[in-house]
C-alpha positions in Angstrom: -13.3 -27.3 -12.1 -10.5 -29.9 -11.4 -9.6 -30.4 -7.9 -6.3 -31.4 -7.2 -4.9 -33.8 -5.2 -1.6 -35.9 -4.7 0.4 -38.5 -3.6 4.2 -36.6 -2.9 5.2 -33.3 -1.9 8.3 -33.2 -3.8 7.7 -31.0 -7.1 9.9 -31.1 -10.2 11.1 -27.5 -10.0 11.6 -28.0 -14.1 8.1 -28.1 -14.7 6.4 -25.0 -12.2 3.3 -23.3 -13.2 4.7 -20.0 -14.3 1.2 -18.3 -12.3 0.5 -19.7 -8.9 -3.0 -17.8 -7.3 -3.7 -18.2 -3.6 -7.5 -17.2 -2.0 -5.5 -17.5 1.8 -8.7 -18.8 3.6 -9.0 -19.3 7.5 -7.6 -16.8 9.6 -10.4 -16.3 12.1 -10.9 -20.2 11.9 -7.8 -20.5 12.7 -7.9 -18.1 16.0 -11.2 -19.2 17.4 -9.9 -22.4 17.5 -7.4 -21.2 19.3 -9.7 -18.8 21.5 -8.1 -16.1 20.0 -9.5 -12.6 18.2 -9.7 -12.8 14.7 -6.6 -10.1 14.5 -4.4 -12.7 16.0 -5.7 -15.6 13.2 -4.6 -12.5 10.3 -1.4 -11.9 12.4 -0.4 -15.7 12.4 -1.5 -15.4 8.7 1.1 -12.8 7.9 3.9 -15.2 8.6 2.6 -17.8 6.1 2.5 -14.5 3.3 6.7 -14.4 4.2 7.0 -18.2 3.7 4.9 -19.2 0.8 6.7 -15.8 -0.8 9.7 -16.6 0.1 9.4 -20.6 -0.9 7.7 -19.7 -4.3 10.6 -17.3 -5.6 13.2 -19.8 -4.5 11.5 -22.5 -6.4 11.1 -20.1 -9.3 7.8 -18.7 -10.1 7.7 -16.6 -12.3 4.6 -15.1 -10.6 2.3 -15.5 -7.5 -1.4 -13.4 -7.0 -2.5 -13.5 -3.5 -6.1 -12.4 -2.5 -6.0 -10.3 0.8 -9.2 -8.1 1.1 -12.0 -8.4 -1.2 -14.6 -5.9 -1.8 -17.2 -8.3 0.5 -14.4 -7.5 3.5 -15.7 -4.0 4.3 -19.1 -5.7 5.5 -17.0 -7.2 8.5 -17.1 -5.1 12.0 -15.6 -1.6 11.6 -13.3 -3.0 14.5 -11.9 -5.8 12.2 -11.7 -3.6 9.0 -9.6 -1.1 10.6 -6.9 -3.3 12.5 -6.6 -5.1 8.8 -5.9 -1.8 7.3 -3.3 -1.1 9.5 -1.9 -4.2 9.8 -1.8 -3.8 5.8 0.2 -0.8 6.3 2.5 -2.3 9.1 2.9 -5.2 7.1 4.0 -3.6 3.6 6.1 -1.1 5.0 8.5 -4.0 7.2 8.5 -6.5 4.6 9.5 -4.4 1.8 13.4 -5.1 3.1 12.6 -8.8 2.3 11.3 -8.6 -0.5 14.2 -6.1 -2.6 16.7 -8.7 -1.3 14.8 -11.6 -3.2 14.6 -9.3 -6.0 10.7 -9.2 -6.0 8.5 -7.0 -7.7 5.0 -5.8 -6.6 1.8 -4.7 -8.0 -1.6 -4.2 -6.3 -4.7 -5.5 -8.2 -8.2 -4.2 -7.3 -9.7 -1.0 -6.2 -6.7 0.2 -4.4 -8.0 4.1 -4.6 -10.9 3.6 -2.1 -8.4 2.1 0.8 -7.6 4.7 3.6 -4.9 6.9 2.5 -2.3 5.9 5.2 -2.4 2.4 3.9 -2.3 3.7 -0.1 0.9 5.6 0.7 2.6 2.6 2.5 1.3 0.2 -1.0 2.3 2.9 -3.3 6.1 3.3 -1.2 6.3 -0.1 -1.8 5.3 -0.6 -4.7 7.5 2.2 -6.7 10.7 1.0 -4.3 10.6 -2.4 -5.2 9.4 -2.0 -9.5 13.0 -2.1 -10.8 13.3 -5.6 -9.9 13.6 -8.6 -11.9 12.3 -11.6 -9.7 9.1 -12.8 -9.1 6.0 -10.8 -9.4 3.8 -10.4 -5.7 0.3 -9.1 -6.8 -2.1 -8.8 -4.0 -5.4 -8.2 -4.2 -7.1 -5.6 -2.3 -10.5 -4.1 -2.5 -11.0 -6.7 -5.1 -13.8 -8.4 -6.8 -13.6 -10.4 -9.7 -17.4 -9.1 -11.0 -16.3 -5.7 -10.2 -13.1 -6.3 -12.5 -14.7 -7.4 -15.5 -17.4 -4.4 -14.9 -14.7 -1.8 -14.5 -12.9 -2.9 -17.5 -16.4 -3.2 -20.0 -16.3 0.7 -18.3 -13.0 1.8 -19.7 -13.7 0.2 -22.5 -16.8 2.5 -23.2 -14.7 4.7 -21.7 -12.0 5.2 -24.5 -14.8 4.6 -27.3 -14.5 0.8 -27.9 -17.4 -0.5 -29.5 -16.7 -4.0 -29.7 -14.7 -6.2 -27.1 -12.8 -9.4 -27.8 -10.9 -11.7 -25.1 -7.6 -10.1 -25.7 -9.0 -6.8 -25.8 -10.8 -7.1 -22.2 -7.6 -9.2 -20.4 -5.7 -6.1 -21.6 -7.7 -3.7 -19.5 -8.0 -5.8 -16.2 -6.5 -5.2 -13.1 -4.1 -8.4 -13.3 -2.8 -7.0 -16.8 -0.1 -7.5 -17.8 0.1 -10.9 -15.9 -0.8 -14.3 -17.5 -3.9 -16.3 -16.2 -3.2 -18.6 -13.5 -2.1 -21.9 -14.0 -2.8 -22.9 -10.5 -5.1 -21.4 -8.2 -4.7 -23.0 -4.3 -7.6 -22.5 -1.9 -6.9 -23.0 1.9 -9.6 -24.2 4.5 -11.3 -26.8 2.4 -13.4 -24.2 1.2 -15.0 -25.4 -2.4 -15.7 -22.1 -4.1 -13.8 -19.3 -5.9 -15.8 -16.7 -3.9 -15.1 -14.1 -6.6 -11.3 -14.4 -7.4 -10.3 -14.0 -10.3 -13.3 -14.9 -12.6 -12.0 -13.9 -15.7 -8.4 -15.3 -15.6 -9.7 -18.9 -13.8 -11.2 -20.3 -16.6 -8.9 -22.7 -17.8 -6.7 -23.1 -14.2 -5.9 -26.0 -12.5 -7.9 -26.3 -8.8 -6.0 -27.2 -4.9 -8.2 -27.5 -2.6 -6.4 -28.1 1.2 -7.9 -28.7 4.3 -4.9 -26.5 6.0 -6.1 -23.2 7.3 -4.0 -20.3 6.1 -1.2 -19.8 8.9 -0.8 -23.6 9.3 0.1 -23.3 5.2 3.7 -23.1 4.7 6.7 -24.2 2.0 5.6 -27.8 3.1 2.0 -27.1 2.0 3.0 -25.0 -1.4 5.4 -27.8 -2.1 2.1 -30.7 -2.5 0.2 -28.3 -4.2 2.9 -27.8 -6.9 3.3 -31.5 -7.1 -0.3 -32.2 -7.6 -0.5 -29.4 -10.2 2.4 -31.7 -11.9 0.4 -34.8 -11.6 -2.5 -33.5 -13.9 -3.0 -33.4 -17.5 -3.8 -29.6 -18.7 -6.7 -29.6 -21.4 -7.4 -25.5 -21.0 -11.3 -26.7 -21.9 -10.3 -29.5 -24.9 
């Protein structure tokens, strides 16, 4: 699993991953630090979601996964769970003005059914508003576990009487379909694991690994990780 690292922050904007993942790591670090609730480390953490967006449709990627809330979340304090489900909601429903002018499209990738139903109806608002556009694809994960993907696709599989399963076949009927696999997945906090993102489509990306907690992590930030992404030779397992 490559780690990336570099020596300039100034990417050739010719040569972009067309797939850029994000696990957005160190929120609550982030506010205790600061002596702060953990809401106020996922608020700050909002405003780095508008500007790595933002920066990563200007620079022109083609598409950009961002994991939000996995299915380990809902073991947090009931407290915590609930203020991210509506700050979900707050959050989708204000930013979906920003997002039609850049001319960004969004999906939802994960067990989105089991959220509460006021934050389903602000994701599913969203998400129909903004699918005629042509710009970037924003897929955020929620509810989402990358063992739970590949177990809920075997199931439809079985499901629609599939007896045998290839790669193409089983990439078809995951959540991320019909994105490609990442070529770049970024990890915030210094953080050395994948901690069940994206499992499946990760096998042959390229690895950032940054010591910048996730509201400190802005165009600056996306900027080096592109360049180092540039820096390396892709083998894709060769």
């Amino acid at each position: 699993m490559p780690v990336l690292k570099t020596t300039t922050n100034k990417p050739d904007l010719t040569r972009l991953p067309g797939h850029v993942a994000i696990i957005m790591d160190g929120n609550r670090r982030w506010a205790k630090k600061r002596g702060l609730p953990a809401l106020a480390g996922h608020r700050a953490g909002v405003a780095s979601v508008h500007a790595v967006v933002r920066a990563a449709s200007r620079a022109g990627i083609k598409a950009l996964s961002i994991y939000a809330f996995s299915t380990e979340n809902w073991s947090r304090s009931k407290l915590e769970v609930t203020a991210l489900m509506f700050l979900l909601k707050k959050t989708i429903t204000e930013y979906a003005d920003e997002l039609d002018r850049e001319g960004i499209r969004l999906m939802f990738s994960g067990r989105v059914d089991e959220l509460p139903k006021y934050a389903r109806s602000a994701l599913r608002a969203a998400e129909v508003r903004l699918q005629g556009n042509s710009g970037m694809v924003l897929n955020i994960a929620l509810n989402y576990g990358g063992r739970q993907e590949i177990l809920d696709a075997a199931n439809r599989a079985l499901a629609c009487g599939l007896k045998v399963l290839d790669e193409k076949k089983l990439s078809s009927l995951l959540y991320t379909n019909p994105l490609p696999d990442p070529d770049l997945l970024i990890r915030t906090s210094g953080e050395m694991r994948i901690s069940n993102f994206l499992l499946w489509q990760t096998a042959y990306s390229e690895f950032y690994v940054t010591d910048t907690l996730w509201p400190d992590f802005r165009e600056n930030e996306l900027m080096k990780a592109l360049a180092a992404y540039q820096e390396r030779e892709r083998r894709r397992g060769t």
